[in-house]
C-alpha positions, 0 to 999 in steps of 0.5 A: 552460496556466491549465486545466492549473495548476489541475488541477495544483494541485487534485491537490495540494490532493486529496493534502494532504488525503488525507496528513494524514487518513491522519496524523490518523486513523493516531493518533487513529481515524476516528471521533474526527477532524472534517474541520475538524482534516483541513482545519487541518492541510493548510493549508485551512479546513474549509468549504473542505475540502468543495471537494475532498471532499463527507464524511469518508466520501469521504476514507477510501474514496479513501484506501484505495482508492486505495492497494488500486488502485495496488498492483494497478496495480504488480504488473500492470506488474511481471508484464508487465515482468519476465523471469520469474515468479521475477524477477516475485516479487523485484520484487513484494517490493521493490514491496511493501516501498516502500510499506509503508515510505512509507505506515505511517500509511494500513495503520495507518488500514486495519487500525483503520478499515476498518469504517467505511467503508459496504458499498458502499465495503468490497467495492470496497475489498476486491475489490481487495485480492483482486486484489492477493492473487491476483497474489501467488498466482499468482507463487508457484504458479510458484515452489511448483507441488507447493502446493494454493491454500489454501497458496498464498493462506496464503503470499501473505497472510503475506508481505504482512502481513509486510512490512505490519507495519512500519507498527507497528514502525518508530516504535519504532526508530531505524534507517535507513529503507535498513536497514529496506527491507533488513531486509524485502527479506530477510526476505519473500525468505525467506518466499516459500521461492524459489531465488535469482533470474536472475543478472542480477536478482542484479546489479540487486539488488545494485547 
Protein backbone atom coordinates (compact mmCIF):
# COMPACT_ATOMS: atom_id res chain seq x y z
CA UNK A 1 0.00 0.00 0.00
CA UNK A 2 3.11 2.28 1.04
CA UNK A 3 4.59 1.36 -2.57
CA UNK A 4 1.26 2.26 -4.24
CA UNK A 5 1.20 5.96 -2.12
CA UNK A 6 4.18 6.85 -3.48
CA UNK A 7 3.71 5.84 -6.74
CA UNK A 8 0.64 7.80 -6.44
CA UNK A 9 2.09 10.78 -5.44
CA UNK A 10 5.26 10.67 -7.55
CA UNK A 11 2.57 10.60 -10.59
CA UNK A 12 1.31 13.93 -8.97
CA UNK A 13 4.25 15.46 -8.62
CA UNK A 14 5.40 14.34 -12.50
CA UNK A 15 1.91 16.28 -13.40
CA UNK A 16 2.60 19.31 -11.61
CA UNK A 17 5.71 19.73 -13.06
CA UNK A 18 4.54 19.10 -16.41
CA UNK A 19 1.33 21.64 -16.02
CA UNK A 20 3.26 24.37 -14.88
CA UNK A 21 5.84 24.16 -17.69
CA UNK A 22 3.42 24.04 -20.06
CA UNK A 23 1.98 27.30 -18.27
CA UNK A 24 5.66 28.95 -18.27
CA UNK A 25 6.88 28.04 -21.50
CA UNK A 26 2.87 28.76 -23.24
CA UNK A 27 3.80 32.70 -21.93
CA UNK A 28 7.31 32.99 -21.79
CA UNK A 29 9.06 30.44 -24.60
CA UNK A 30 11.22 27.29 -23.81
CA UNK A 31 14.15 28.95 -24.37
CA UNK A 32 13.55 32.00 -21.65
CA UNK A 33 12.33 29.54 -18.83
CA UNK A 34 14.86 27.98 -16.17
CA UNK A 35 13.83 24.81 -14.53
CA UNK A 36 14.07 26.48 -11.08
CA UNK A 37 11.12 29.01 -12.24
CA UNK A 38 9.32 25.11 -13.30
CA UNK A 39 10.06 23.61 -9.74
CA UNK A 40 8.80 27.25 -7.82
CA UNK A 41 5.77 27.29 -9.51
CA UNK A 42 4.79 23.50 -8.69
CA UNK A 43 5.64 23.95 -5.37
CA UNK A 44 9.06 21.90 -5.50
CA UNK A 45 12.87 23.45 -5.40
CA UNK A 46 14.81 23.23 -8.16
CA UNK A 47 17.32 20.68 -7.32
CA UNK A 48 14.40 18.69 -6.58
CA UNK A 49 12.95 18.96 -9.91
CA UNK A 50 15.87 16.70 -11.08
CA UNK A 51 14.14 13.70 -8.88
CA UNK A 52 11.40 13.51 -11.29
CA UNK A 53 12.88 14.94 -14.73
CA UNK A 54 16.85 14.81 -15.58
CA UNK A 55 16.54 18.28 -17.94
CA UNK A 56 14.41 20.89 -19.39
CA UNK A 57 14.67 18.74 -22.49
CA UNK A 58 12.96 15.67 -20.88
CA UNK A 59 10.26 18.13 -19.84
CA UNK A 60 9.19 19.20 -23.03
CA UNK A 61 9.44 15.81 -24.85
CA UNK A 62 7.14 14.20 -22.29
CA UNK A 63 4.82 16.90 -22.59
CA UNK A 64 4.37 16.82 -26.20
CA UNK A 65 4.61 13.35 -26.38
CA UNK A 66 2.79 12.44 -24.22
CA UNK A 67 -0.18 14.61 -25.37
CA UNK A 68 0.71 13.15 -29.30
CA UNK A 69 0.19 9.68 -27.37
CA UNK A 70 -3.10 10.17 -25.77
CA UNK A 71 -4.93 11.38 -28.55
CA UNK A 72 -3.70 8.41 -30.71
CA UNK A 73 -4.88 6.23 -27.83
CA UNK A 74 -8.29 8.01 -28.11
CA UNK A 75 -9.15 7.99 -31.56
CA UNK A 76 -8.12 3.95 -31.37
CA UNK A 77 -10.74 3.50 -28.84
CA UNK A 78 -13.24 5.72 -30.29
CA UNK A 79 -12.92 3.69 -33.65
CA UNK A 80 -12.92 0.12 -32.06
CA UNK A 81 -16.15 1.44 -29.91
CA UNK A 82 -18.14 3.28 -32.08
CA UNK A 83 -21.18 2.13 -34.19
CA UNK A 84 -20.08 3.73 -37.62
CA UNK A 85 -17.24 5.27 -39.04
CA UNK A 86 -19.88 8.56 -39.24
CA UNK A 87 -20.35 7.85 -35.51
CA UNK A 88 -16.60 7.40 -35.20
CA UNK A 89 -16.21 10.83 -36.68
CA UNK A 90 -18.54 12.89 -34.43
CA UNK A 91 -17.15 11.29 -31.60
CA UNK A 92 -13.41 11.85 -32.85
CA UNK A 93 -14.77 15.73 -33.02
CA UNK A 94 -16.08 15.87 -29.72
CA UNK A 95 -12.71 14.13 -28.39
CA UNK A 96 -10.60 16.65 -30.16
CA UNK A 97 -12.64 19.57 -28.98
CA UNK A 98 -12.10 18.40 -25.17
CA UNK A 99 -8.96 18.70 -25.44
CA UNK A 100 -7.96 21.40 -27.38
CA UNK A 101 -10.29 23.37 -24.66
CA UNK A 102 -8.18 21.79 -21.74
CA UNK A 103 -5.10 22.05 -23.04
CA UNK A 104 -4.60 25.54 -24.71
CA UNK A 105 -1.19 26.15 -23.10
CA UNK A 106 0.49 22.65 -24.15
CA UNK A 107 -0.63 23.44 -28.47
CA UNK A 108 0.68 26.93 -27.47
CA UNK A 109 4.13 25.39 -26.33
CA UNK A 110 3.80 22.83 -29.53
CA UNK A 111 3.41 25.50 -32.14
CA UNK A 112 6.45 27.85 -30.55
CA UNK A 113 8.40 25.50 -29.20
CA UNK A 114 8.79 22.20 -31.01
CA UNK A 115 11.86 23.13 -32.68
CA UNK A 116 13.53 22.77 -29.67
CA UNK A 117 12.95 19.64 -28.97
CA UNK A 118 16.35 17.25 -30.24
CA UNK A 119 16.04 15.25 -33.74
CA UNK A 120 15.35 12.12 -31.95
CA UNK A 121 12.53 13.40 -29.76
CA UNK A 122 10.70 15.64 -33.25
CA UNK A 123 10.51 12.40 -35.20
CA UNK A 124 8.82 10.58 -32.25
CA UNK A 125 6.87 13.44 -31.75
CA UNK A 126 5.89 13.52 -35.11
CA UNK A 127 5.35 10.03 -35.83
CA UNK A 128 2.64 10.15 -33.76
CA UNK A 129 1.18 13.17 -34.92
CA UNK A 130 1.23 11.19 -38.23
CA UNK A 131 -0.79 8.63 -36.74
CA UNK A 132 -3.18 10.66 -35.23
CA UNK A 133 -3.62 12.52 -38.55
CA UNK A 134 -4.24 9.16 -40.19
CA UNK A 135 -6.89 8.26 -38.07
CA UNK A 136 -8.68 11.26 -38.85
CA UNK A 137 -7.90 10.35 -42.86
CA UNK A 138 -9.19 7.24 -42.85
CA UNK A 139 -12.87 8.35 -41.13
CA UNK A 140 -13.08 10.78 -43.65
CA UNK A 141 -12.12 8.40 -46.61
CA UNK A 142 -15.47 6.45 -45.62
CA UNK A 143 -17.50 9.80 -45.27
CA UNK A 144 -15.53 11.46 -48.88
CA UNK A 145 -14.97 8.09 -50.90
CA UNK A 146 -15.18 10.35 -54.46
CA UNK A 147 -11.79 12.40 -52.42
CA UNK A 148 -8.08 11.48 -53.48
CA UNK A 149 -5.67 11.59 -50.17
CA UNK A 150 -4.22 14.53 -50.82
CA UNK A 151 -7.92 16.09 -50.20
CA UNK A 152 -8.28 13.90 -47.42
CA UNK A 153 -5.24 14.43 -45.53
CA UNK A 154 -5.74 18.51 -46.43
CA UNK A 155 -9.30 18.12 -44.53
CA UNK A 156 -7.86 16.07 -41.51
CA UNK A 157 -5.00 18.82 -41.08
CA UNK A 158 -7.71 21.87 -41.41
CA UNK A 159 -10.38 20.32 -38.85
CA UNK A 160 -7.51 19.69 -36.37
CA UNK A 161 -5.98 23.12 -36.73
CA UNK A 162 -9.57 24.43 -36.51
CA UNK A 163 -10.47 23.23 -33.62
CA UNK A 164 -6.65 23.87 -32.17
CA UNK A 165 -7.01 27.19 -32.53
CA UNK A 166 -8.90 27.86 -29.60
CA UNK A 167 -5.78 27.71 -27.53
CA UNK A 168 -5.09 31.24 -29.36
CA UNK A 169 -8.72 32.76 -29.13
CA UNK A 170 -10.37 31.67 -25.88
CA UNK A 171 -8.17 34.07 -23.81
CA UNK A 172 -9.52 36.61 -25.51
CA UNK A 173 -12.95 36.15 -24.72
CA UNK A 174 -15.39 35.84 -21.90
CA UNK A 175 -17.47 33.18 -23.03
CA UNK A 176 -18.32 29.93 -21.31
CA UNK A 177 -16.01 27.33 -21.81
CA UNK A 178 -19.85 25.04 -22.73
CA UNK A 179 -20.20 27.88 -25.45
CA UNK A 180 -16.84 27.53 -26.86
CA UNK A 181 -17.01 23.29 -26.90
CA UNK A 182 -20.40 23.96 -28.68
CA UNK A 183 -19.11 26.78 -30.79
CA UNK A 184 -16.17 23.88 -32.21
CA UNK A 185 -18.37 20.99 -32.18
CA UNK A 186 -20.25 22.84 -35.02
CA UNK A 187 -18.08 24.42 -36.66
CA UNK A 188 -15.69 20.97 -37.17
CA UNK A 189 -19.14 19.39 -38.01
CA UNK A 190 -19.45 21.29 -40.48
CA UNK A 191 -15.72 21.23 -41.68
CA UNK A 192 -15.75 17.58 -42.17
CA UNK A 193 -18.65 18.08 -44.95
CA UNK A 194 -20.66 14.79 -43.29
CA UNK A 195 -24.37 13.95 -43.21
CA UNK A 196 -26.12 13.84 -40.11
CA UNK A 197 -24.86 10.88 -37.76
CA UNK A 198 -27.27 7.57 -36.61
CA UNK A 199 -30.35 8.74 -35.08
CA UNK A 200 -29.13 7.29 -31.92
CA UNK A 201 -26.04 9.39 -32.12
CA UNK A 202 -28.21 12.39 -32.60
CA UNK A 203 -30.06 11.68 -29.25
CA UNK A 204 -26.48 11.33 -27.41
CA UNK A 205 -25.41 14.30 -28.89
CA UNK A 206 -28.18 16.22 -28.11
CA UNK A 207 -28.44 14.95 -24.35
Amino acid sequence: METTARGRAKAQRRSQILDSAAQLFARYGYAHVPLDAIGEKAGISGPGVYRHFGSKQDILKEMLNGVSTFLVDGARVIRASADTPLDALFELIEFHVDFAVANKDVIRVHDRDFGSLDKPHRSEVREAQRTYVAEWQDLLRHVHPHLDEEELETRAFGVIGLINSTAYSRPRTGTTTRHIEDVLTQMARSAVDAPDPSPSRQKEVAS
